[in-house]
ZATOR-572625 format. One line per 8 residues: number of its first residue (from 1); for each residue y, z, x of C-alpha. Coordinates in Angstrom, 1 decimal, decimal comma. Each point is the difference from the previous one (the first is absolute). Layout:
# residues N
NUM = Y Z X | ... $
This chain:
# residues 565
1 = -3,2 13,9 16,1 | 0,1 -3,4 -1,7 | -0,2 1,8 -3,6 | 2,5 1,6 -2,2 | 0,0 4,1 0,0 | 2,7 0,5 -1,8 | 0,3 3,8 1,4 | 0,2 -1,6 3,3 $
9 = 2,1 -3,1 -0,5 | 0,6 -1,7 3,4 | 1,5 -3,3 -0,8 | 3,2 -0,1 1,9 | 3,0 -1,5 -1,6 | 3,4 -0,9 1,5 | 2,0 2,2 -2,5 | 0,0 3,4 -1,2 $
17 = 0,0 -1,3 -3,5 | -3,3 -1,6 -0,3 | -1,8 2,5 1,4 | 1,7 3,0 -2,2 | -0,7 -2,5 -3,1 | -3,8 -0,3 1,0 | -0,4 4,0 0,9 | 1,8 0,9 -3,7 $
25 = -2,4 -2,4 -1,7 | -3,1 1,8 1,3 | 1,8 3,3 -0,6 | 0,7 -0,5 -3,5 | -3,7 -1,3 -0,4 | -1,7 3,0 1,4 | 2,8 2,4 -1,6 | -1,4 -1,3 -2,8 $
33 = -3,5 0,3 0,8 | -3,0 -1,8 -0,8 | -0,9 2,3 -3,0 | 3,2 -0,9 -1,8 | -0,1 -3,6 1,1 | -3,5 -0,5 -1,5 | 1,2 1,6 -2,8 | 2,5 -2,2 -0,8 $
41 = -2,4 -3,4 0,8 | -2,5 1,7 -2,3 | 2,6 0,7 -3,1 | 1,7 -3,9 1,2 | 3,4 1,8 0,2 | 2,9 -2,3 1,2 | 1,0 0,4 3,7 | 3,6 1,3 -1,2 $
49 = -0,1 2,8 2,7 | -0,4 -2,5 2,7 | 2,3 -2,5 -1,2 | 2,5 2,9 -0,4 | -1,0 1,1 3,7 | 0,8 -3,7 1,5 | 2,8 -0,1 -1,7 | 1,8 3,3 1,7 $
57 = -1,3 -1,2 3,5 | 1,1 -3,7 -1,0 | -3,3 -1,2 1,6 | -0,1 -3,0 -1,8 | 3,5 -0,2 0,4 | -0,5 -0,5 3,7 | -3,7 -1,4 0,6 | 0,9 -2,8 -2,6 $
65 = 3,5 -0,8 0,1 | 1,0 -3,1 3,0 | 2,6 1,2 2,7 | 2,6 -2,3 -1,9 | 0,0 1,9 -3,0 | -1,0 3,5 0,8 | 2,2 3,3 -1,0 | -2,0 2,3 1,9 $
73 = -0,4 0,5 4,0 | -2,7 -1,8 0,8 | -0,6 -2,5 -2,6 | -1,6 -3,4 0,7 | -3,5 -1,6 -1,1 | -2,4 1,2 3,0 | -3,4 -1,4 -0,7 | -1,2 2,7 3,2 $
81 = 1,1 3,2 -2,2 | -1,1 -1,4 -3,0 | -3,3 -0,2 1,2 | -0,5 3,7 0,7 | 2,0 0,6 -3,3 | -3,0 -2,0 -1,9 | -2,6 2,2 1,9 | 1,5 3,2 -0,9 $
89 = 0,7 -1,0 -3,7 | -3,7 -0,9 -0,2 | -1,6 2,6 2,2 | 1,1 2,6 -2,9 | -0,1 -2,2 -2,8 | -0,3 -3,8 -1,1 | 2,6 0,5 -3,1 | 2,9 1,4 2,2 $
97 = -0,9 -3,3 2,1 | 0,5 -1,8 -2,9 | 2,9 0,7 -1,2 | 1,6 -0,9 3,6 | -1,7 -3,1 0,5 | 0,4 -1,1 -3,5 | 4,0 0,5 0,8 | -0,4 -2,1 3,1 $
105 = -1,5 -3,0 -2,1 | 3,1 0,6 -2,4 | 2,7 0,0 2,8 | -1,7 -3,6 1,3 | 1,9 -2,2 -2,5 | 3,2 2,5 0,6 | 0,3 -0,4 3,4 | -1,1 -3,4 0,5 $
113 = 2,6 -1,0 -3,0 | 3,7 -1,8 1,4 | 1,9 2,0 -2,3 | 1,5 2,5 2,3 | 1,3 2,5 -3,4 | -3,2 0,1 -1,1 | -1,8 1,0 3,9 | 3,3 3,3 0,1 $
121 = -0,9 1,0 -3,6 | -3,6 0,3 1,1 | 1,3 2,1 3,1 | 1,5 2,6 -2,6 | -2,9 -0,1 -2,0 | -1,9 0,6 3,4 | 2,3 2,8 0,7 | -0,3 1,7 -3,8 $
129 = -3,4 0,0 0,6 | -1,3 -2,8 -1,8 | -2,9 -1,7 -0,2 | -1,0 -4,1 -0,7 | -2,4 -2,0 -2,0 | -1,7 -3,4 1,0 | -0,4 -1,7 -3,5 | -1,7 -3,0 0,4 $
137 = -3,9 0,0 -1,2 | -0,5 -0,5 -3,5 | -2,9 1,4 -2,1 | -1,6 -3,5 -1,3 | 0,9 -1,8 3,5 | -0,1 2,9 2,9 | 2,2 -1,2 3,1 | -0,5 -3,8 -0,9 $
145 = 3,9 -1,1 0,7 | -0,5 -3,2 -1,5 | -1,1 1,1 -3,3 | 2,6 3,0 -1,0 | 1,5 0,3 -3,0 | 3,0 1,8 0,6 | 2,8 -1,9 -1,3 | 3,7 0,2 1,1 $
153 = 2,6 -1,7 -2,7 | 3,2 -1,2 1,0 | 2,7 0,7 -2,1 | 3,0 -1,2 1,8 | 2,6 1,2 1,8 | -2,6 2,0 2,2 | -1,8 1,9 -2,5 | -3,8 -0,7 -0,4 $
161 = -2,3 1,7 -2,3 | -3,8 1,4 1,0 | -3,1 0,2 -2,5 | -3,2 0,2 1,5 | -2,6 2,8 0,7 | -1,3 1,2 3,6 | -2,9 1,9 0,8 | -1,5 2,3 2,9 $
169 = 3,4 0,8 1,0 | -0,1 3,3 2,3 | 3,3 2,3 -0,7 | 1,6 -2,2 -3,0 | 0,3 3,3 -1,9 | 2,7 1,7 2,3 | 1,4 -2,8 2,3 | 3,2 -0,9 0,8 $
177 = -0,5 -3,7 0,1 | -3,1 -1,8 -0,9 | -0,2 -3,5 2,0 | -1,2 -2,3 -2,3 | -1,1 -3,4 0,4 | 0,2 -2,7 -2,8 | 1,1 -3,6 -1,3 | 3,1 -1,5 -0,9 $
185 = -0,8 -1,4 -3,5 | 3,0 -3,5 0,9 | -1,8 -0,7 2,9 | -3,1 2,2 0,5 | 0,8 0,6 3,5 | -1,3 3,4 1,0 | 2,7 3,2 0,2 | -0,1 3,6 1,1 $
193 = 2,6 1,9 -2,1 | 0,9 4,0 0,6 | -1,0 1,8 -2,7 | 1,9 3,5 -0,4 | -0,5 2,6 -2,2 | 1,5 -0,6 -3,2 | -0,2 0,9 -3,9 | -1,0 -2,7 -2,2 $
201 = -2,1 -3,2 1,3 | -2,2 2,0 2,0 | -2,9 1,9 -0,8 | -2,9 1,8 2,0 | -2,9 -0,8 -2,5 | -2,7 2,4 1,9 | -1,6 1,3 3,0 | -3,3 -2,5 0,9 $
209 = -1,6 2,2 2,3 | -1,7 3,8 -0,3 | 1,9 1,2 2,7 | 2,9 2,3 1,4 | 2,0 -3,8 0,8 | 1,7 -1,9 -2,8 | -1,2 -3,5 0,0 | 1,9 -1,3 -2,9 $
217 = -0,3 -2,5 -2,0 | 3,8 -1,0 -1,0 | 1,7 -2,5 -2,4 | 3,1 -1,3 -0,2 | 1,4 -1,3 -3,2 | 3,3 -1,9 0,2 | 1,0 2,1 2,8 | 3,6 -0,8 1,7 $
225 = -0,2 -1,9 3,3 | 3,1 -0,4 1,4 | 1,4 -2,3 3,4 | -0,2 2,9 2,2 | -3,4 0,8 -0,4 | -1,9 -3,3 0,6 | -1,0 0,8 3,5 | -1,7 -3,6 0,4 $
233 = -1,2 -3,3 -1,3 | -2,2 -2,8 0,4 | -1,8 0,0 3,1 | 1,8 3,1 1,5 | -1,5 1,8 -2,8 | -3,3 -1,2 0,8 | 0,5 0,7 3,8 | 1,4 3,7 -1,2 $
241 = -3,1 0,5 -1,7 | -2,6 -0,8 2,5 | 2,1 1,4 2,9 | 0,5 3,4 -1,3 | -4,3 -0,1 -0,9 | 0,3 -0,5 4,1 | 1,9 2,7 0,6 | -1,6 2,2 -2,6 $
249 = -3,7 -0,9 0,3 | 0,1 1,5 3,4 | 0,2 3,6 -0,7 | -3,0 -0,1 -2,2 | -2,1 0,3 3,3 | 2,1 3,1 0,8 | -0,4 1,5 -2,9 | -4,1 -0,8 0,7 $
257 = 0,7 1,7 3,6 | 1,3 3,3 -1,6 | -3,0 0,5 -2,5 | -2,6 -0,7 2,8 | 1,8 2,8 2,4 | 0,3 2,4 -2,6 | -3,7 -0,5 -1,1 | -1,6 -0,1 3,3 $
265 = 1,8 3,6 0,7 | -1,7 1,2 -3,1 | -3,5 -1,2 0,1 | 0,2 0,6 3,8 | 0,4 4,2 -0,2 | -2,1 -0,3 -3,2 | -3,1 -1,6 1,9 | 1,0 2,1 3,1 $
273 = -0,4 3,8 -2,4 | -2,9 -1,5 -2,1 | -3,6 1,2 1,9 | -3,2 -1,1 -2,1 | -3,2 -0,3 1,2 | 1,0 2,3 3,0 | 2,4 -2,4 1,6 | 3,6 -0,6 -0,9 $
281 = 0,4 -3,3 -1,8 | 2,0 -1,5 2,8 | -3,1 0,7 2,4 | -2,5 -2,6 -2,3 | 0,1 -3,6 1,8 | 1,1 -2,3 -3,0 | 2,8 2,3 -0,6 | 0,8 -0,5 3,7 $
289 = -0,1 -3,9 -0,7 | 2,6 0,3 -3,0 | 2,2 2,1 1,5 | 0,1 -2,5 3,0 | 0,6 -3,0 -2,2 | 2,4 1,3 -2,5 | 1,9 1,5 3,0 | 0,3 -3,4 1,8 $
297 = 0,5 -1,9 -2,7 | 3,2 2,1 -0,7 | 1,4 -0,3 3,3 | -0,6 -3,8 -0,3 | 2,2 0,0 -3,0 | 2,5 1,8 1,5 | 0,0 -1,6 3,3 | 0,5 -3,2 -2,1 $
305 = 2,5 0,7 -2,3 | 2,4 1,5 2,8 | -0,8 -3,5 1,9 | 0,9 -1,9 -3,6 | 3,1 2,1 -0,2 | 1,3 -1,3 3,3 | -0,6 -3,8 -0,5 | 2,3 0,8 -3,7 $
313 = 2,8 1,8 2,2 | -0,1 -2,8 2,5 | -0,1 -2,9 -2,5 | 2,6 -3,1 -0,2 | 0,1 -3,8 -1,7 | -1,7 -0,7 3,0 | -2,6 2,6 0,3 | -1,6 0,8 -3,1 $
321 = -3,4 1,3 1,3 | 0,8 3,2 -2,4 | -1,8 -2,1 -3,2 | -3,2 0,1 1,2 | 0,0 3,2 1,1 | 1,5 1,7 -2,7 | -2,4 -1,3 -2,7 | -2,8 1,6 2,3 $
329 = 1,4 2,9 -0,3 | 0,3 -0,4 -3,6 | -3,2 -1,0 -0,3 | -2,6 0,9 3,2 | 1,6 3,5 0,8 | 0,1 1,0 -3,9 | -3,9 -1,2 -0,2 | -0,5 1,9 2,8 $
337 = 1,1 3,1 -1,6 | -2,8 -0,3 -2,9 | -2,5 -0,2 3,0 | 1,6 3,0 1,6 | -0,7 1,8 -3,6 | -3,1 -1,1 -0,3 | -1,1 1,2 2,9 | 1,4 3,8 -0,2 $
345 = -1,7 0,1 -3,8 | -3,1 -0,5 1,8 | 1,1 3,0 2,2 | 1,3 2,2 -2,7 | -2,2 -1,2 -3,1 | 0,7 2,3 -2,8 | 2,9 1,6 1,5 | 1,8 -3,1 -0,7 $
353 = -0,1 -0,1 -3,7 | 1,7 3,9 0,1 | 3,1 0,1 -1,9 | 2,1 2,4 3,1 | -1,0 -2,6 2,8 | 2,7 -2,3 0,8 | -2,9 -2,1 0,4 | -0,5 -0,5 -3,3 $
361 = 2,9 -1,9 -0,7 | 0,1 -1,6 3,3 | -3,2 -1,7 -1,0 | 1,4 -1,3 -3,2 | 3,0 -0,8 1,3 | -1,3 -2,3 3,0 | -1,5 -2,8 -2,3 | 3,9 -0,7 -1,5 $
369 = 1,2 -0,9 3,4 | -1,9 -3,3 0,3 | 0,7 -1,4 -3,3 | 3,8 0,9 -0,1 | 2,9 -2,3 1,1 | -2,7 -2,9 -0,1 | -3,6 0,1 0,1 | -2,5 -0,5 3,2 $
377 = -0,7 -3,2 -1,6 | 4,0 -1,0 0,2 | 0,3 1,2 3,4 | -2,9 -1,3 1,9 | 0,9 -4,0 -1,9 | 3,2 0,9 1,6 | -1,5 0,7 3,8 | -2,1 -2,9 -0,1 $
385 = 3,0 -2,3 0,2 | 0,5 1,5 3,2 | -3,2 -0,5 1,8 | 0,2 -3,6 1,5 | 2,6 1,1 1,6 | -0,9 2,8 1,1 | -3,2 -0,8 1,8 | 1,0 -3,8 0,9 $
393 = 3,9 -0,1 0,8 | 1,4 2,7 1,1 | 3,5 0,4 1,2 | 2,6 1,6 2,8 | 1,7 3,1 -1,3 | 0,9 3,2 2,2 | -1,8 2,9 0,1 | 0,8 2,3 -2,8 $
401 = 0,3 3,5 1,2 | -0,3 3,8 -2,4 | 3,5 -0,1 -2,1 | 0,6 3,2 -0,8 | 3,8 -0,7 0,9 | 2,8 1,3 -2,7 | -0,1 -3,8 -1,2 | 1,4 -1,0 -3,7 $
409 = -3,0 -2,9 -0,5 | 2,7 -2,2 -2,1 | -2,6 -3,0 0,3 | -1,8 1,7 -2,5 | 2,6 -1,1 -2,5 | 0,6 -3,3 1,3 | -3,4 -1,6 0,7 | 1,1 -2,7 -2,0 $
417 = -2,3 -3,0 -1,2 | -3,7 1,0 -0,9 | -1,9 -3,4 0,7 | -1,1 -1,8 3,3 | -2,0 3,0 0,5 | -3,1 -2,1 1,4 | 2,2 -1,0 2,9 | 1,2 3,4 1,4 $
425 = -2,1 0,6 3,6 | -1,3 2,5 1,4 | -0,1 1,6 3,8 | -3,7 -0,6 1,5 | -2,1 2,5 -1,0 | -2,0 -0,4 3,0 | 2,8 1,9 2,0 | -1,5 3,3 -1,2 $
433 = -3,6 -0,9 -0,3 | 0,1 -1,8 3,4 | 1,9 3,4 1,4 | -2,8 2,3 -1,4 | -3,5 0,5 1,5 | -2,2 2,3 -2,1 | -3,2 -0,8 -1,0 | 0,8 -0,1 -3,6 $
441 = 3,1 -1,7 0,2 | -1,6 -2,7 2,1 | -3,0 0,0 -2,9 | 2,7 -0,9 -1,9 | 1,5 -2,2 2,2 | -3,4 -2,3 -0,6 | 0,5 0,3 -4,0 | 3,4 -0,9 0,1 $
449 = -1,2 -3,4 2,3 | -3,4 -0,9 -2,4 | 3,3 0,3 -3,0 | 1,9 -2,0 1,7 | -3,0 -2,6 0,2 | -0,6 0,4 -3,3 | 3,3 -1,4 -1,6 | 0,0 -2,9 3,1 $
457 = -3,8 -1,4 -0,9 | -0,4 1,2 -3,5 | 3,1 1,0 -1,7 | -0,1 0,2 -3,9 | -0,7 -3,2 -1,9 | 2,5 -0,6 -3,1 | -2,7 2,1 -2,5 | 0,1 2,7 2,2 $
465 = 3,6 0,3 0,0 | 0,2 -0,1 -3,7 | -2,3 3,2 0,1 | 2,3 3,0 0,2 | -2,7 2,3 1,4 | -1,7 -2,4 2,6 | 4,1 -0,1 1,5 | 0,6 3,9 -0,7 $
473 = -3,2 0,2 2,6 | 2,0 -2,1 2,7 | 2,8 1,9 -0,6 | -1,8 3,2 0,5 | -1,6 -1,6 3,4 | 3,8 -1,2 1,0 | 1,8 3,8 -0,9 | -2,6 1,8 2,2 $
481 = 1,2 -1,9 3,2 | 3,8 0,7 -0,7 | -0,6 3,5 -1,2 | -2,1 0,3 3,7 | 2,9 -1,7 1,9 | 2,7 2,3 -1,6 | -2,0 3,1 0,8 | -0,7 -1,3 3,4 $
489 = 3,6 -0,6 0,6 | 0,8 3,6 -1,5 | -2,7 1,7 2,2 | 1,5 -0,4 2,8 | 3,2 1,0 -1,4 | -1,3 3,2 -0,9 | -2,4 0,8 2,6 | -2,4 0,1 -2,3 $
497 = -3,6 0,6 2,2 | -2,4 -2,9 0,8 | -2,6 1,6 -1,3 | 1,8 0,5 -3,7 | 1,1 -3,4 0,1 | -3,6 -1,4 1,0 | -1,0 2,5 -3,1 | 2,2 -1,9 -2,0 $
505 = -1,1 -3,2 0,9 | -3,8 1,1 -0,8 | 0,9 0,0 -3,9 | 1,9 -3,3 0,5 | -3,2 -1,6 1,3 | -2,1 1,5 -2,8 | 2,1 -1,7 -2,4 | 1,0 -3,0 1,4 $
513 = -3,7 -0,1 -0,4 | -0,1 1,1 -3,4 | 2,0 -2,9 -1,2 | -1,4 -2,6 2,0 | -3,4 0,6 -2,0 | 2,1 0,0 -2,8 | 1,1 -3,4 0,7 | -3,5 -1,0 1,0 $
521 = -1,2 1,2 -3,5 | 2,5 -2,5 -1,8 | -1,6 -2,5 -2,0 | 2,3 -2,5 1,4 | -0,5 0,4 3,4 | -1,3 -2,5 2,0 | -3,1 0,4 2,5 | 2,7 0,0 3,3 $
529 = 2,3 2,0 -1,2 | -3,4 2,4 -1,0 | -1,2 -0,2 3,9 | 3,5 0,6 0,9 | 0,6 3,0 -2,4 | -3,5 1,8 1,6 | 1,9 -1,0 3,5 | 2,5 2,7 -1,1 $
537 = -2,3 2,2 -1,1 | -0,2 3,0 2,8 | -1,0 3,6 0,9 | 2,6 1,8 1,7 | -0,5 1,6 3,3 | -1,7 3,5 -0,4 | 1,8 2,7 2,3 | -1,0 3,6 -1,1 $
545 = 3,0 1,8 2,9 | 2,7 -2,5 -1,6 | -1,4 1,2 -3,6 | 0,0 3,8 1,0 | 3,2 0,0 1,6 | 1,5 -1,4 -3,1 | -1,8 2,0 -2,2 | 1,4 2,7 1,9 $
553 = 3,8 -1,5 -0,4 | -0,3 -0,6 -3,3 | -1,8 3,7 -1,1 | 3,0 1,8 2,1 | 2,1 -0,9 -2,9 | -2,0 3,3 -1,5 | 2,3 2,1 -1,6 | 3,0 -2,2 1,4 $
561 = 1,4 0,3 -3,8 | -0,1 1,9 -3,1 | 2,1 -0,3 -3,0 | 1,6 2,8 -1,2 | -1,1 1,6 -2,9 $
């Protein structure tokens, strides 16, 4: 089975370590119990226990430290682990996911930094049980780089001082280091200086958020910089920055992919015990229809982000297909998850709201995911770079095959310069399309063709392009066909059934559909790019045995998994 049971994990690792690390995660979280751990989300009491529990198993230690530097067996950056890691983190709780992916955003600048001392003190830090900060958003600018105030002094002699405030900084109360990113005041080139925990010149000024994470807002006040600790300037700290949002964004799709699981087990054996109206709830015929959707919707996610995960592992100077797919992730998997949600409130109504439900927080949590690490907005005027490209020139590159290999993905940490992004290629995506024959795939197919017309005969005059929504509607139109060709791809990996994967490809019609009206509603648009937008508009193929047999996949997942109390 495609999706995480985490008292039936079946991921296979090459060592012994990973696997043990995984298995004492989801033992401490059901030692603990969902009755405690709800207790503690409800009273917003910090994680200490599980920081405290990481740090005896040196989990973080291992999953987050590169081969180079590790001091435990087993240590290197493996995006494949860290994947599952997210989905367990989440599947029990979004604020223990927090605190781990908060760290990875933290360690970014660290590892990516040419000051070898600084990269072996983090290691021991690692090793102690640490955890890292990302300070770079500031409360009156957010994550606008060009506009932070943080202000580094130079004093001579290597010694700098720091005044400046950061806010929405995740972990800034405990961490070891806090990355932070600033100016030079001489030059105003930008800087990431290590931050360590110190008395005097640093101060934790409060907690932002109502919630069991410390998002701080933090202020330094002639705080003491010195030589060792500037971990980049100019436009490596610029590149630092934006490459560690790359490798960070990513698990925010993860942590989307844990929530779903854990609240489709939940709302599954609640509609599947519930009998109104002398029929169980999972027996009514709209129920049956969100149960399909949200079910293959979450696969899609999955099957996506496990494909995104091996373009990351397999990327170079020369093939850097990993930034369009990552930002999907970031953005279509984690918008994806609200769907999922939504559509297992409609099956649970009421139930939802109840304070014991992991539900309940799950459907809070959910919304964060899109709107952290850069919003949908940021992301999709990111993918749209790619699309010429994409759909007009592609390129040559090898097949790219499941990495699930004991690899230490060190090109994380060198992806070096963060422009020319509008001339990285693409493989043809017509290799997986052309390779697939299913009615709904080959509905899709025809969208995919009338798109293409689209931005050939009509593409978006200079107004249009200064309208932020009409190009967020493109981009929408644009991540459908790479979400379907990564899925596609991963499919047939996983031997996932043609009549799931023609499920799948039902919603994608639907709402490659739904934004095509969209587009077609624009006050801009034009009237052949209207005719061409109700060329895309189409009814996928009805098919009542593919519907029932995956009905029947998806509702065998029936008591699968409970949490225990």
């Amino acid at each position: 089975m495609i999706l995480l049971n985490p008292k039936r994990l079946t991921r296979e690792y090459p060592d012994e370590t990973s696997r043990l690390a995984m298995a004492k995660t989801v033992d401490f979280f059901e030692g603990k119990g969902r009755g405690e751990t709800k207790k503690d989300d409800h009273e917003r009491t910090w994680y200490g226990d599980y920081i405290g529990f990481q740090a005896k198993e040196k989990i973080f230690a291992t999953f987050l430290t590169p081969a180079k530097y590790g001091l435990t067996p087993e240590a290197r950056w493996d995006t494949w682990r860290n994947c599952e890691y997210n989905e367990i983190l989440a599947f029990y709780g979004l604020n223990y996911w927090y605190t781990w992916q908060v760290s990875i955003l933290g360690l970014g600048p660290l590892w990516m930094s040419g000051k070898e001392p600084i990269k072996e003190r983090t290691a021991r830090l690692l090793l102690d049980g640490g955890i890292f900060a990302f300070g770079l958003s500031e409360k009156e600018h957010g994550a606008d780089l060009y506009s932070t105030e943080m202000a580094l002094k130079p004093l001579g002699d290597g010694k700098y001082l720091a005044n400046g405030r950061k806010y929405y900084i995740g972990n800034a109360n405990e961490a070891a280091i806090v990355s932070t990113f600033g100016k030079m005041t001489d030059t105003g080139d930008y800087v990431f200086f290590a931050v360590h925990k110190r008395d005097g010149g640093f101060e934790v000024v409060k907690n932002v958020v109502n919630s069991q994470n410390f998002v701080a807002e933090y202020a330094l006040t002639d705080y003491p910089v010195d030589e060792a600790d500037i971990l980049s300037v100019g436009r490596d700290a610029w590149d630092s920055a934006l490459n560690t949002v790359n490798v960070g964004k990513y698990n925010l799709g993860w942590a989307s992919i844990g929530i779903c699981t854990h609240a489709f087990y939940e709302a599954l054996d609640h509609a599947a015990h519930r009998y109104l109206y002398k029929h169980y709830v999972t027996e009514f015929t709209h129920i049956k229809q969100l149960f399909v959707d949200a079910y293959t919707r979450l696969v899609a996610m999955k099957l996506f982000a496990l494909r995104a995960c091996d373009y990351m592992r397999s990327a170079s100077g020369e093939d850097r297909r990993y930034l369009l797919y990552n930002p999907i992730v970031k953005m279509k998997v984690t918008t994806q998850g609200e769907e999922v949600i939504n559509l297992l409130w409609d099956v649970i109504a009421a139930k939802g709201f109840e304070k014991d439900m992991y539900f309940e927080a799950a459907a809070r949590d959910i919304r964060a995911l899109p709107k952290l690490e850069g919003t949908v907005h940021v992301n999709m005027a990111l993918i749209i770079k790619f699309m010429p490209n994409y759909f007009f020139n592609p390129g040559s590159f090898p097949v790219i095959h499941t990495r699930d290999d004991a690899a230490d993905d060190t090109f994380m940490f060198e992806q070096g310069p963060t422009k020319g992004l509008s001339k990285i290629q693409f493989h043809d995506s017509g290799i997986a399309y052309g390779a697939t024959d299913l009615p709904n795939v080959n509905l899709f197919k025809e969208q995919i063709e009338v798109f293409k017309e689209l931005l050939l005969k009509a593409p978006p005059s200079e107004e249009q392009i200064d309208d932020i929504d009409f190009l967020l509607i493109l981009g929408e139109l644009f991540t459908l066909v790479a979400y379907g060709q990564l899925i596609i791809e991963n499919a047939r990996i996983y031997g996932v059934s043609d009549e799931l994967l023609d499920q799948i490809f039902d919603f994608q019609v639907r709402d490659f559909s739904k934004f095509a009206v969209q587009l077609y509603s624009k006050t801009s648009s034009t009237d052949v790019q209207m005719d061409l937008c109700m060329k895309m508009v189409r009814k996928p193929v009805v098919d009542r045995a593919r519907f029932e047999k995956v009905l029947e996949e998806a509702y065998s997942l029936e008591g699968a998994y409970a949490w225990n109390d």
